[in-house]
C-alpha positions in Angstrom: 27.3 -0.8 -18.4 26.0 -3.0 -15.3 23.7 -5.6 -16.0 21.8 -6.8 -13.1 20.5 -10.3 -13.3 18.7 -13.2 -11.0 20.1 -14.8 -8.8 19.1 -17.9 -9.4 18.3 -18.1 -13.4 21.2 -16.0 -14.6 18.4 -14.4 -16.5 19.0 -10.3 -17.0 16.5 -8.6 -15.5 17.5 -4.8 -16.5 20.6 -2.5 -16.8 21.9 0.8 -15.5 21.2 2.4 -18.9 17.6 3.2 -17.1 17.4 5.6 -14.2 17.9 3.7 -11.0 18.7 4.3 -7.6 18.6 2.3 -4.5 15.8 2.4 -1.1 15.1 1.6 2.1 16.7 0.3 5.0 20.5 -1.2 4.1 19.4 0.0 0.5 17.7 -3.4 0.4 15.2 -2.0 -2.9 17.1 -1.6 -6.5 14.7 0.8 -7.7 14.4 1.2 -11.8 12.7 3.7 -13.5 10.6 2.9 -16.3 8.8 5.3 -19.0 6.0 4.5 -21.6 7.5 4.7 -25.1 6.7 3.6 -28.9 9.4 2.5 -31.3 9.0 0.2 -34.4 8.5 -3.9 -34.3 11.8 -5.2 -33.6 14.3 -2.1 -32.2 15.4 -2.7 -29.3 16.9 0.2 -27.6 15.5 3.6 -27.5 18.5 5.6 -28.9 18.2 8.5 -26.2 19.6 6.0 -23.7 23.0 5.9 -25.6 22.9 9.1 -26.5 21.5 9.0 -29.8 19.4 12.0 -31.2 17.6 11.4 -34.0 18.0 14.1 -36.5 14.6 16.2 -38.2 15.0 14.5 -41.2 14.9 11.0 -39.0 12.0 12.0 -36.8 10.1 12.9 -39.9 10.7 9.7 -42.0 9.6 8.1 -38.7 6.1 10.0 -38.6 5.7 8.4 -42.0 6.7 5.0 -42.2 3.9 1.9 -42.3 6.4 0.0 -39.9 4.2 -1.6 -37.1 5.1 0.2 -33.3 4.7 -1.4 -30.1 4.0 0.4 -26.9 4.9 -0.2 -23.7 7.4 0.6 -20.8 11.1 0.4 -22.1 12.4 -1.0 -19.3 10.0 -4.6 -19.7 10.2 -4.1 -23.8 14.2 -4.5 -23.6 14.6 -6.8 -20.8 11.4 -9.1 -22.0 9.6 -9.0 -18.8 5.8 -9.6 -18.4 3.2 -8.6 -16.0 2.2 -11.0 -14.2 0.0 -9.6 -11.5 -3.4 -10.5 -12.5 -2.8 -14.4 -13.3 -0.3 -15.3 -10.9 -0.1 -12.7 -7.8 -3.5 -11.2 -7.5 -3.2 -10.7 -3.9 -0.5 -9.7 -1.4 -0.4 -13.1 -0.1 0.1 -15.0 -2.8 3.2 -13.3 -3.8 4.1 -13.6 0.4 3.4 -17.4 -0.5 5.8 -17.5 -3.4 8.7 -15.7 -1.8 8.3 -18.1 1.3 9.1 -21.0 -1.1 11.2 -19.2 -3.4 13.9 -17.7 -0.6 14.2 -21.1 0.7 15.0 -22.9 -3.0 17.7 -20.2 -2.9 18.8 -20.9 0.7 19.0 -24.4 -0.2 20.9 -23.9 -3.4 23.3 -21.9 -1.9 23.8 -24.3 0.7 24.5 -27.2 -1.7 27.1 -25.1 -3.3 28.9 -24.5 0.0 28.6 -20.5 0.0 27.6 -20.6 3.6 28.7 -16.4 3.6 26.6 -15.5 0.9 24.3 -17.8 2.4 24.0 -16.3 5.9 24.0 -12.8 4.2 21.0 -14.0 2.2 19.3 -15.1 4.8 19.9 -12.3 7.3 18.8 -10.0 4.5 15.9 -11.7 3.6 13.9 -11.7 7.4 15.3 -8.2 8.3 14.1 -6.4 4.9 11.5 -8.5 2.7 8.5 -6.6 4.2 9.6 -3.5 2.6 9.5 -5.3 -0.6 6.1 -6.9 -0.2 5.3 -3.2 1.3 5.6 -2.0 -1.9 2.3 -4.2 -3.1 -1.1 -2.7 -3.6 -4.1 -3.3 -5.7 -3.0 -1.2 -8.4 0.9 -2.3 -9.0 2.3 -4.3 -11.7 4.6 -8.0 -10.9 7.0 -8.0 -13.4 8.9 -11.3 -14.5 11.0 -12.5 -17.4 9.0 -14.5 -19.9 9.3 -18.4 -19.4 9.1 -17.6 -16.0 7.8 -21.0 -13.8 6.0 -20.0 -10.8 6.2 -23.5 -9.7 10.3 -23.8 -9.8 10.3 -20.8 -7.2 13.9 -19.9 -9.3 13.3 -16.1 -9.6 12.5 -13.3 -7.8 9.1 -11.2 -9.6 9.9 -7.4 -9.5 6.9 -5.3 -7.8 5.8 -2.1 -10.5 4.3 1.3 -9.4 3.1 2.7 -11.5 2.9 6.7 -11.1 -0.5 8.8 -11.1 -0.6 9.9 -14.8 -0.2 6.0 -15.7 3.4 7.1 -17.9 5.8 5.8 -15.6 6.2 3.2 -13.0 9.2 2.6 -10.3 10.1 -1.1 -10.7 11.6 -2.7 -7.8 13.7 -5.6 -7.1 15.7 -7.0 -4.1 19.1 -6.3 -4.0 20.1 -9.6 -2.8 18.2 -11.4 -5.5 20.6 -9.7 -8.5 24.0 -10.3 -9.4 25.5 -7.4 -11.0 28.1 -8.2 -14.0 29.8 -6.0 -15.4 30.2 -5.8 -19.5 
């Protein structure tokens, strides 16, 4: 399994257990597919994405148990992301305003630490392909973060939803150069 997290905050922003692929030009966009599930209070992995498949018997204690569910798209629910759209990117430039701030604070921590490559790479990356990500906004998308995130510490880089036409599935999509992937 390949977990990919930020950049900056270490934090882990999904994994390839969930259908991804990769877009755009220089396959800048890490693309994640998302799907709108149910499970019980407290599981945290659907067991179809290790294979799992739940016998009848199972399924039909499930259909009766009093265990609270929560709904929501698997993808946020394992990875404890948030939508933050409507409080802290309501418009297309305000998240243009955060990644302004937030791809210098990484420019500027990469340069304390010496990596002028990665650096560079960042940077070149960053002003040839961030309007595709930012092309991806509309009125009607979801900007996903980790919980705790700090909109004023410009640390990590939101992840832009779209959501699909019958409202069960949403693309999420994140800037390649703003994930490390690690291996586990």
């Amino acid at each position: 399994m390949i977990l990919y997290k930020d950049l900056m905050t270490g934090d882990e922003m999904f994994t390839d257990a969930f259908p991804m692929h990769y877009e755009g030009e220089d396959d800048f966009l890490v693309c994640v597919e998302g799907k709108l599930v149910s499970r019980k209070k407290g599981e945290s992995i659907s067991a179809d994405l290790i294979g799992g498949n739940p016998s009848q018997e199972e399924q039909e204690e499930e259909c009766c148990d009093d265990t609270e569910t929560v709904s929501g798209i698997d993808v946020v629910l394992d990875n404890q992301l948030e939508d933050v759209q409507a409080s802290l990117f309501p418009s297309k430039g305000s998240l243009v305003s955060y990644l302004k701030k937030f791809v210098k604070k990484v420019v500027d921590g990469l340069t304390e630490e010496g990596d002028t490559e990665k650096c560079d790479c960042f940077k070149k990356a960053m002003s040839a392909h961030i309007k595709q990500f930012v092309g991806k906004y509309s009125d009607d998308v979801s900007v996903y973060v980790r919980e705790g995130f700090d909109v004023g510490a410009y640390k990590q880089a939101p992840m832009i939803g779209v959501w699909s036409e019958d409202g069960r599935t949403i693309k999420l999509y994140a800037m390649k150069h703003c994930l490390i992937e690690e291996k586990c």
